[in-house]
Steps between C-alpha positions, in 0.01 A plus 500: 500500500406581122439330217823377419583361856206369448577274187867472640372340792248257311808439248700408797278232652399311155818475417500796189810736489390820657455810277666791503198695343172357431323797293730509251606130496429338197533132645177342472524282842548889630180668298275166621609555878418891463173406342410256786564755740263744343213253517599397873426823580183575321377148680631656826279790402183280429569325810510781807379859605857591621477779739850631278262527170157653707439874436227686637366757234315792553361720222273763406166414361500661110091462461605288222370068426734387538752637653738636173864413787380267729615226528863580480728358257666272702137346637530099536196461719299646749715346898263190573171629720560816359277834520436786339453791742346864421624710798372793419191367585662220755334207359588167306359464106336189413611301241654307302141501337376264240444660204090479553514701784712759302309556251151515675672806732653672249199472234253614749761774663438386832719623820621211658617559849739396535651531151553166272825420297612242240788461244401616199732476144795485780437775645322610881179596480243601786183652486395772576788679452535808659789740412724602760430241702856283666475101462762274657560122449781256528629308206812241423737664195647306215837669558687199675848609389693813634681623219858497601415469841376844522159646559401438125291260410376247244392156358729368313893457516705768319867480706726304668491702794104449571370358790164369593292680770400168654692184637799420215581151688186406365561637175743297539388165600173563266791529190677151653184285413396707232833431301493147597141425346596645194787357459317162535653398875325420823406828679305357738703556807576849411155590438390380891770738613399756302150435605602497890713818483203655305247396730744649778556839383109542423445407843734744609421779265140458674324729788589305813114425569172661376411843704128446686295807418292410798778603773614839571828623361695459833574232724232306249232472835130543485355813557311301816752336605533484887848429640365396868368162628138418566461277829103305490377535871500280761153349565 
């Protein structure tokens, strides 16, 4: 789908005459649907890590606090339980630090090991900073829509043809009760299907269980596990 099946569909089901362009339209029923879509998907967004939106980035360490490129420009947040490894020197930074903690390292020019990062002005910072070095994390980009359903992306609407990267059925019933509650009518039925569709595809869009770090990689058995049966003795 794309954004104007999108607002054709929605058009169809409350009862508005479907467009046949919705960028260029100049009704206003038309510009307020297109406008509701664009917040239904920043809330979508908000609301999820979707694995389609995670990127793992890896960069070069520039000696430089912070970090003049990092994050990149399409940086929403860090993925939920997110790290910051070094692997050059295979270990995990600490941080987000409060600014106290900052300030006492980097005044006194300590050598935390391992290193400590924060956001600072926007941008990644870690300290120390050694140049050369490769760091790796995973973070959730702002880029939601595929612009015309290629393998360009960005925030905002700019064609017909554009198509979000995550579920459009619940762009779609997101727009339904969003249209309705502005319009002064009772969404509240929508909004619980929304809300159960939504709480569906996060459930799906989620690792099947959590991995236990305490079991080898195959077969998930203890390392003393002993497949055999113990019989007591008789007395």
């Amino acid at each position: 789908m794309s954004l104007l099946t999108i607002i054709q569909n929605v058009c169809a089901e409350i009862d508005l005459d479907p467009p046949a362009a919705v960028m260029s339209s100049a009704d206003p029923q038309i510009n307020q649907l297109r406008i509701l879509s664009y917040r239904a998907g920043k809330d979508l967004l908000k609301d999820h890590d979707w694995s389609v939106l995670s990127s793992t980035r890896n960069f070069m360490a520039t000696g430089a606090i912070p970090e003049p490129t990092e994050p990149p420009v399409d940086f929403q947040r860090f993925v939920a339980n997110s790290v910051i490894w070094n692997t050059s020197r295979l270990w995990q930074l600490n941080g987000p630090v409060e600014p106290q903690t900052w300030e006492r390292n980097t005044i006194l020019n300590s050598n935390p090991v391992p290193q400590i990062y924060r956001m600072l002005g926007g941008k990644l910072a870690f300290f120390p900073n050694d140049a050369g070095e490769t760091l790796r994390y995973e973070y959730v980009s702002k880029y939601w829509i595929a612009v015309n359903g290629g393998t360009t992306y960005a925030e905002s609407w700019a064609n017909d043809t554009d198509t979000a990267r995550f579920s459009e059925d619940l762009l779609e019933l997101s727009l339904i009760w969003r249209w309705k509650r502005a319009k002064g009518l009772d969404y509240g039925e929508e909004l619980e299907n929304y809300e159960r569709a939504k709480e569906s595809a996060v459930g799906a869009d989620r690792a099947a269980q959590p991995i236990n770090l305490s079991l080898p990689n195959r077969g998930e058995i203890p390392d003393n596990f002993w497949p055999g049966t113990i019989i007591a003795p008789s007395l």
